[in-house]
Structure formats: C-alpha cells, structure tokens
Chimera marker file (.cmm) of the C-alpha trace (Angstrom):
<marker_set name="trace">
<marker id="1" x="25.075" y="7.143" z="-18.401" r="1" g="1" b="0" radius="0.5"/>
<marker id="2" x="23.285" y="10.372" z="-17.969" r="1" g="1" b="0" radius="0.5"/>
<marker id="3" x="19.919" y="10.442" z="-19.004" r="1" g="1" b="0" radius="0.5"/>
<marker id="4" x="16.980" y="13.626" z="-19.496" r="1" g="1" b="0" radius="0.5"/>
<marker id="5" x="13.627" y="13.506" z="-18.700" r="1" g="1" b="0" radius="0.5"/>
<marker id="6" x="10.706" y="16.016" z="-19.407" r="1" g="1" b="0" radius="0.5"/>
<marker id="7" x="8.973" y="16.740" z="-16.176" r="1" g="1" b="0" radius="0.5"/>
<marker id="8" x="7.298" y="19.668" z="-16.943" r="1" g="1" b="0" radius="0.5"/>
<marker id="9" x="6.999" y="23.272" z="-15.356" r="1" g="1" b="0" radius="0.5"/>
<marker id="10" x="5.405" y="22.191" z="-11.906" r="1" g="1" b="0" radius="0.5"/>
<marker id="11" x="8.241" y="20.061" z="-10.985" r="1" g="1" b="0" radius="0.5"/>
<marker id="12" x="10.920" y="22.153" z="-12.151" r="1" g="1" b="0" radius="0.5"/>
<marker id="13" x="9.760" y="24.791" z="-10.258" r="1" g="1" b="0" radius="0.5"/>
<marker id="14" x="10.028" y="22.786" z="-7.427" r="1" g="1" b="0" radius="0.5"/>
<marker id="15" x="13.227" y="21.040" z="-7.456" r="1" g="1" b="0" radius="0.5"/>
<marker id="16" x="14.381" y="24.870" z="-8.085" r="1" g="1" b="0" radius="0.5"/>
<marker id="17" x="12.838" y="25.550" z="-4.535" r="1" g="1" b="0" radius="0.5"/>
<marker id="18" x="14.192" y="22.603" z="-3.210" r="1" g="1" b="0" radius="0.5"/>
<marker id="19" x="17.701" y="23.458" z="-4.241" r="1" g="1" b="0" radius="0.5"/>
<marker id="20" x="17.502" y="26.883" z="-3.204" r="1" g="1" b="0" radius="0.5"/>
<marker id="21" x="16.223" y="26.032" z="0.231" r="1" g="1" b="0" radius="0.5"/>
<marker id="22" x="19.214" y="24.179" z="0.699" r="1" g="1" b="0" radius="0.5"/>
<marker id="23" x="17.700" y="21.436" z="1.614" r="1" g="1" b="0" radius="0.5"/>
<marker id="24" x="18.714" y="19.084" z="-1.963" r="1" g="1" b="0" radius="0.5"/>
<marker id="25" x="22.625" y="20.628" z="-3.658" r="1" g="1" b="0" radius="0.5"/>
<marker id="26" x="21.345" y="19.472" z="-7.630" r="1" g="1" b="0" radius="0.5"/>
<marker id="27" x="18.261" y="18.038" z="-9.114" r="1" g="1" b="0" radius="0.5"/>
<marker id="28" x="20.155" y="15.083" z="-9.117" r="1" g="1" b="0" radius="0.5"/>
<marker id="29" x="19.799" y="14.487" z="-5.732" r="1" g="1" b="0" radius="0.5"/>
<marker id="30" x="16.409" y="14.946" z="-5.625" r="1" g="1" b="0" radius="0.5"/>
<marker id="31" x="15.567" y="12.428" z="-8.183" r="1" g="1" b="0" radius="0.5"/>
<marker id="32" x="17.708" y="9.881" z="-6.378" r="1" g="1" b="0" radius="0.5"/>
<marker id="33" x="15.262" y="10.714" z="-3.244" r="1" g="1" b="0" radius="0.5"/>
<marker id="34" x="12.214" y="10.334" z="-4.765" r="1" g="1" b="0" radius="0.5"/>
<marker id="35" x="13.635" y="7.282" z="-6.887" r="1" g="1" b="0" radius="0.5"/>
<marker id="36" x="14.283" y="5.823" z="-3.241" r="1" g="1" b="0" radius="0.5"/>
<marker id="37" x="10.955" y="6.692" z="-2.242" r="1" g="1" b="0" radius="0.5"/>
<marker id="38" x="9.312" y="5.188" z="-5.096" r="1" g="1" b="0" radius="0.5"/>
<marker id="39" x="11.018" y="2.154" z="-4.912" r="1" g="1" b="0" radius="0.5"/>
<marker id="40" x="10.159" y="1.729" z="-1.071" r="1" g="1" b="0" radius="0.5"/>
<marker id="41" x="6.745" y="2.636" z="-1.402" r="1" g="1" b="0" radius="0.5"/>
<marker id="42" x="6.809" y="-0.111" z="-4.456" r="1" g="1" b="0" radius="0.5"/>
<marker id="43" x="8.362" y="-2.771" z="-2.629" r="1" g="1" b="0" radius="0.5"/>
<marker id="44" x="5.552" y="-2.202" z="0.312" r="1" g="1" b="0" radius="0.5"/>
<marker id="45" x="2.838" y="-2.667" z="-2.308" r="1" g="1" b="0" radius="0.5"/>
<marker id="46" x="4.378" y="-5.717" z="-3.401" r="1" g="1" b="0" radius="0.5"/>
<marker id="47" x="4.331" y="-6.618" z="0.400" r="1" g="1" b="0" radius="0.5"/>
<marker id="48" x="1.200" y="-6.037" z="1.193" r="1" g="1" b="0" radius="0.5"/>
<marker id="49" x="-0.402" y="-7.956" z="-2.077" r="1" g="1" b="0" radius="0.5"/>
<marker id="50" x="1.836" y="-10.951" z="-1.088" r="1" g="1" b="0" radius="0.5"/>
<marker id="51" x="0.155" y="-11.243" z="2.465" r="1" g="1" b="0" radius="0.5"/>
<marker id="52" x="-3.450" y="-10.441" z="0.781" r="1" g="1" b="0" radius="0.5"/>
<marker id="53" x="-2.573" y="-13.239" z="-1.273" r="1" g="1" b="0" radius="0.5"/>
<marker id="54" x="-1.713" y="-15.146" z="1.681" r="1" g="1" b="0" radius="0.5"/>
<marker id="55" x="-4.846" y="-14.429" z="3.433" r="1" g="1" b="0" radius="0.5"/>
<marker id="56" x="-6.812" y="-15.391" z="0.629" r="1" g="1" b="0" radius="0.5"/>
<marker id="57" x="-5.411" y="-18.481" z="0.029" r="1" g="1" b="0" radius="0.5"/>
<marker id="58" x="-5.678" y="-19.463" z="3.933" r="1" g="1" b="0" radius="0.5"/>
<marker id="59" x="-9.860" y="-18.139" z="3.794" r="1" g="1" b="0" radius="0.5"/>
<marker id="60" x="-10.142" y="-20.641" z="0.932" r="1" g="1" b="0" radius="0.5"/>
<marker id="61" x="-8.286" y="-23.334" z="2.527" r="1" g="1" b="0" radius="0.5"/>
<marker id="62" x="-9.900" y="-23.117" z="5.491" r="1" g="1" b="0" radius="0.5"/>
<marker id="63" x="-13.182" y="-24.657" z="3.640" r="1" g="1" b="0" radius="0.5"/>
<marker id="64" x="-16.771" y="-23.399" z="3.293" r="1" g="1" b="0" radius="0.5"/>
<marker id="65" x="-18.062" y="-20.555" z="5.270" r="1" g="1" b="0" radius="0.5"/>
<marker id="66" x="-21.208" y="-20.995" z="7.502" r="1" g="1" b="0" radius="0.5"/>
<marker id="67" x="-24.018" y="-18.827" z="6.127" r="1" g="1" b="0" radius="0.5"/>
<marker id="68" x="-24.699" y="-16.185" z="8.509" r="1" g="1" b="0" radius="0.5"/>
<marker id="69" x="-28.419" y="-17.171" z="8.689" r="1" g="1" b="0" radius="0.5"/>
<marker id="70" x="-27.482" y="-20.674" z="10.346" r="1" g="1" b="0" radius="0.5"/>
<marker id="71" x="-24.995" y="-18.469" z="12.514" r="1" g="1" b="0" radius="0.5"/>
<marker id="72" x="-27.780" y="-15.924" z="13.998" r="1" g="1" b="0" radius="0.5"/>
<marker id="73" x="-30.609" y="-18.731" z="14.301" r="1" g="1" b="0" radius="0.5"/>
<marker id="74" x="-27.493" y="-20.910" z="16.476" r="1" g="1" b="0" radius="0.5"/>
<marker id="75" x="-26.880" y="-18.056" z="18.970" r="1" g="1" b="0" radius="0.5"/>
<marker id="76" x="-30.491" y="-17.235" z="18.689" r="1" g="1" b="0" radius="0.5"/>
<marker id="77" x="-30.961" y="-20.468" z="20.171" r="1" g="1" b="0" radius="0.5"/>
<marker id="78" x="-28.604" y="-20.554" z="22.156" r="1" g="1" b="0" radius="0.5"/>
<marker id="79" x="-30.051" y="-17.557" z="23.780" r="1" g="1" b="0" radius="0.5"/>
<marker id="80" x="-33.555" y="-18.333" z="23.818" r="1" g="1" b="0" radius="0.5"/>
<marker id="81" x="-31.932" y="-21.686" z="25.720" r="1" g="1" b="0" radius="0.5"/>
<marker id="82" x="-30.051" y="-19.524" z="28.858" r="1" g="1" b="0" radius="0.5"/>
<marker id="83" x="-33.505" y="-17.413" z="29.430" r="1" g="1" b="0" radius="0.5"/>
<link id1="1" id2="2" r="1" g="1" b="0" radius="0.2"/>
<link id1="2" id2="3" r="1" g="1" b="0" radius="0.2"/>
<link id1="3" id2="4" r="1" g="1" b="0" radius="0.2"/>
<link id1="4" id2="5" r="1" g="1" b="0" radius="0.2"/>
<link id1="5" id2="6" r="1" g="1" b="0" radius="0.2"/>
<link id1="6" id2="7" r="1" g="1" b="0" radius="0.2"/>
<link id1="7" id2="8" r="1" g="1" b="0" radius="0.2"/>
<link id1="8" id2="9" r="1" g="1" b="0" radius="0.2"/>
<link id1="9" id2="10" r="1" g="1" b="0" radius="0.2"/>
<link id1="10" id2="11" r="1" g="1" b="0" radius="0.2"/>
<link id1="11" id2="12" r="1" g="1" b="0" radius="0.2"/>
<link id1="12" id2="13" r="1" g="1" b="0" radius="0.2"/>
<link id1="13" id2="14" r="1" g="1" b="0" radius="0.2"/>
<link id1="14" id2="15" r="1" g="1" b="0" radius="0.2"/>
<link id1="15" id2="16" r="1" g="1" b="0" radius="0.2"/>
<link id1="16" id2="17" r="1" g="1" b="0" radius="0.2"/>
<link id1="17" id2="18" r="1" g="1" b="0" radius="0.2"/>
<link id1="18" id2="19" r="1" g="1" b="0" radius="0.2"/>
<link id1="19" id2="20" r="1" g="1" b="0" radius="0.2"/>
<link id1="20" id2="21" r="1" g="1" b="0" radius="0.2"/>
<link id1="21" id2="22" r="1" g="1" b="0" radius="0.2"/>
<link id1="22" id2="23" r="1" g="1" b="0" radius="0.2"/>
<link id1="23" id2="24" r="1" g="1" b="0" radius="0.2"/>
<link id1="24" id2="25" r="1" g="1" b="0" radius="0.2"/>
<link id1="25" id2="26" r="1" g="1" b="0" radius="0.2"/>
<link id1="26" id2="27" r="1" g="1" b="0" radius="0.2"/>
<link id1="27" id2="28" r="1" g="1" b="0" radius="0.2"/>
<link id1="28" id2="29" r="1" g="1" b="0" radius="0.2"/>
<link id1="29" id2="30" r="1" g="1" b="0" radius="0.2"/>
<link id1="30" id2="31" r="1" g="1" b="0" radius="0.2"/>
<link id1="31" id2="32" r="1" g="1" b="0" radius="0.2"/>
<link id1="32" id2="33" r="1" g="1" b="0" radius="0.2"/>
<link id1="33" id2="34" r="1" g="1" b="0" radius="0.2"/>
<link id1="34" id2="35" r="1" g="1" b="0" radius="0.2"/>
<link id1="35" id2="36" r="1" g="1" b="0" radius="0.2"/>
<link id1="36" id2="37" r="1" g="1" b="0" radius="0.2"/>
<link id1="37" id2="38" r="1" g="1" b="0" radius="0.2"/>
<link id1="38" id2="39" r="1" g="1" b="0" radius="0.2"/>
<link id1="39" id2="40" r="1" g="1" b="0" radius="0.2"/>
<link id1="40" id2="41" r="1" g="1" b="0" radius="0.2"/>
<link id1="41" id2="42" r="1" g="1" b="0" radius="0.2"/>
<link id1="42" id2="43" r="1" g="1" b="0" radius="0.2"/>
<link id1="43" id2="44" r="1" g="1" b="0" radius="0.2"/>
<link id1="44" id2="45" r="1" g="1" b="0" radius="0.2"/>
<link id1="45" id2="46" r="1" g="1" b="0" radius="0.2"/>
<link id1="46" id2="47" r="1" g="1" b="0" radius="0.2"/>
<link id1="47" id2="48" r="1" g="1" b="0" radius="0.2"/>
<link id1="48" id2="49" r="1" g="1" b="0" radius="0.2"/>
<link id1="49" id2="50" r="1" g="1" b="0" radius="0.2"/>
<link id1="50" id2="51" r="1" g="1" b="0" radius="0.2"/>
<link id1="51" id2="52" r="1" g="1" b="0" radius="0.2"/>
<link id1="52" id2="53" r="1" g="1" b="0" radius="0.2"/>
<link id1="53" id2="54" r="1" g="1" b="0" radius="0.2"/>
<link id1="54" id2="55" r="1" g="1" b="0" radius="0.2"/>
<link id1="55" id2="56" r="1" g="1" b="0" radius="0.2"/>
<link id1="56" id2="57" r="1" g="1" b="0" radius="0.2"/>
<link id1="57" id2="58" r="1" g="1" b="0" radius="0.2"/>
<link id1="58" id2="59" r="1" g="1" b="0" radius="0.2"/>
<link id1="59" id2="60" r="1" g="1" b="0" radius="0.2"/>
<link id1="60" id2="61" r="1" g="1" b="0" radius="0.2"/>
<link id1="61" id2="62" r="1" g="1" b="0" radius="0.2"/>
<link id1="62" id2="63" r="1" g="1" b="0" radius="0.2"/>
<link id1="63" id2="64" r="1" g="1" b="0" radius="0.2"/>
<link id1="64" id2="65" r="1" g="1" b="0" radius="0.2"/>
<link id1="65" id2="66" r="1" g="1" b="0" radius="0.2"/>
<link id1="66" id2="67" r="1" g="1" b="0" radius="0.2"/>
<link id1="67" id2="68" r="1" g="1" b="0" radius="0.2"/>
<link id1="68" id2="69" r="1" g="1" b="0" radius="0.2"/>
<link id1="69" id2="70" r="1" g="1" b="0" radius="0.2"/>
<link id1="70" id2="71" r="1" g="1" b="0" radius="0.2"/>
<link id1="71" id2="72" r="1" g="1" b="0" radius="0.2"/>
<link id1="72" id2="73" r="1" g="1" b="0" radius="0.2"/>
<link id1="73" id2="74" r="1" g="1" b="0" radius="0.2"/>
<link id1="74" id2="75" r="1" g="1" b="0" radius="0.2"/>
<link id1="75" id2="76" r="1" g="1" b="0" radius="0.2"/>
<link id1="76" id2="77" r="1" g="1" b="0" radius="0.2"/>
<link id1="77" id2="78" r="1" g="1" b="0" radius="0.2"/>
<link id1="78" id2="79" r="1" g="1" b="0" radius="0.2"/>
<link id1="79" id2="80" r="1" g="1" b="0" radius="0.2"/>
<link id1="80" id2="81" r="1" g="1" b="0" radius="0.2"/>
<link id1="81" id2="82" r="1" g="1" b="0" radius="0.2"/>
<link id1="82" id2="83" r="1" g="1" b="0" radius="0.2"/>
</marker_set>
C-alpha cells in the first residue's frame, strides 16, 4: 500500500542527489535504507538498555557497597602496616 510522507526541502534535495549520483535508482530505495538503518540502530538501543538493565540488577544483587571511606582507611592501613 503506497504511502506519502512530507519530508521537507532538505531531504528532498538530497535523495535527488542521491539518485542522481547513482548511488540509490528511486527515493524508494533510499527510504528502505534508512528504514533498515533505523531499525538496526533501534534494535541496538534496545540491546544495550537490556544489558544496562542487567548490570543494574546484578550491582543491586550483589548487596551493599562498602563506603569508600572504610575502603581508603583499610589500604591505608594496610600500608602504614608493610612500612
């Protein structure tokens, strides 16, 4: 089912230089691209927020942090000890 779309002067102009470069036969085609592109640059988002989700969920399931203040004095110590 064919559909039209209002893209305004900026990208007409330039699927008119993309069809006369030869590189793209009708502006068909170069929707499909970009429609491609869109979509795989979509699905990686959806990727990439899945595995932030993951990582989230593992820092909270790993339990409480250490504050960093206990962390520094420790090594602090720990150092001080070895000297």
């Amino acid at each position: 089912m064919p559909s039209s779309y209002a893209i305004g002067d900026h990208f007409e102009q330039f699927i008119k230089t993309q069809i006369e470069s030869g590189r793209y036969n009708n502006a068909s085609e170069i929707v499909r691209d970009a429609l491609r592109l869109l979509e795989e640059r979509e699905q990686l988002h959806q990727l990439q927020f899945e595995r932030l989700k993951q990582q989230i969920q593992q820092g909270i399931d790993s339990g409480p942090g250490i504050p960093a203040e206990d962390v520094f004095e420790r090594l602090n110590a720990k150092y001080q000890a070895m000297t």
